[in-house]
N, C-alpha and C positions, 0 to 999 in steps of 0.2 A: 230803597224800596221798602215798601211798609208790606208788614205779612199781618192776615188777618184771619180768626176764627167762624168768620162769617160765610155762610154757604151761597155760593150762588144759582140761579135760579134751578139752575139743571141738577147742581145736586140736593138741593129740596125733593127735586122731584125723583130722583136716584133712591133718597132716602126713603119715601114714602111709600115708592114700592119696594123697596126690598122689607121694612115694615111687615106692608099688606103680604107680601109673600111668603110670610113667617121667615124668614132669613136675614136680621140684621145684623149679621156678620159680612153682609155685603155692601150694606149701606154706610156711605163714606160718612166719617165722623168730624163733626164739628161742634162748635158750642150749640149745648141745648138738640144735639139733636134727634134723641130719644124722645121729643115730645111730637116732633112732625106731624106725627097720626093724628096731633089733636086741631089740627088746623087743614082748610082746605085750598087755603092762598098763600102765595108763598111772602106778601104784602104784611098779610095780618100775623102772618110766625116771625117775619122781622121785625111789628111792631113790640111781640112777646117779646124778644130777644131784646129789642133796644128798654123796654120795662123792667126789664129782669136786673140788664147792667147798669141803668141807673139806681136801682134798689139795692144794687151790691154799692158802690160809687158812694153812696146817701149813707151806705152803714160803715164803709171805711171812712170817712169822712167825720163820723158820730164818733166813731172808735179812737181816731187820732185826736179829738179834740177833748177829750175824755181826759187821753193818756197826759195833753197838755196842761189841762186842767190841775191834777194829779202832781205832776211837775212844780206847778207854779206854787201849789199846797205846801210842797213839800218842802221847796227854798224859803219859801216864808217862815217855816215853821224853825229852818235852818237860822235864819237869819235874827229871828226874836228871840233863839237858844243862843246866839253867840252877843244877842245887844244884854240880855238880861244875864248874861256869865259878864260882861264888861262892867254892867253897871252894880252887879253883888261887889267885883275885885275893886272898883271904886270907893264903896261903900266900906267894906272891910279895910283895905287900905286909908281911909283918913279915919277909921277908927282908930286905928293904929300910932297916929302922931300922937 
């Protein structure tokens, strides 16, 4: 069973009035839905809703590729520290003969 943050029609409309009735402590809570008021279909608040989670989606997305980036920076940097410590212990070592 999948659980989901998403209101269905009737509590949109649950939500909106308890809103309009200055009492949202009675409006049942789901994602986003302190904005209800600002819509008057319940179509166009789940169009919000599915714009919103792709905008979060779009920024986790940014964020892990970032971090990846970041990552591969930093191996690299790993990696040219340990060829240029081999090739100094080379260099010193046949000075050495």
């Amino acid at each position: 069973m999948v659980s989901t943050d998403l209101p269905t029609a009737e509590e949109f409309e649950d939500a909106q009035d308890a809103i309009d009735n200055d009492d949202p402590e009675l409006a049942p809570h789901f994602a986003y839905w302190h904005h209800v008021d600002e819509f008057d279909e319940y179509s166009t608040f789940m169009a919000y809703v599915a714009a919103k989670k792709a905008s979060r989606g779009a920024q986790s997305a940014t964020a892990a590729e970032s971090a990846l980036d970041g990552y591969e920076r930093a191996a690299k940097g790993l990696l040219l520290g340990i060829g240029a410590a081999a090739l100094i212990e080379a260099v010193i070592g046949d000075a050495r003969l």
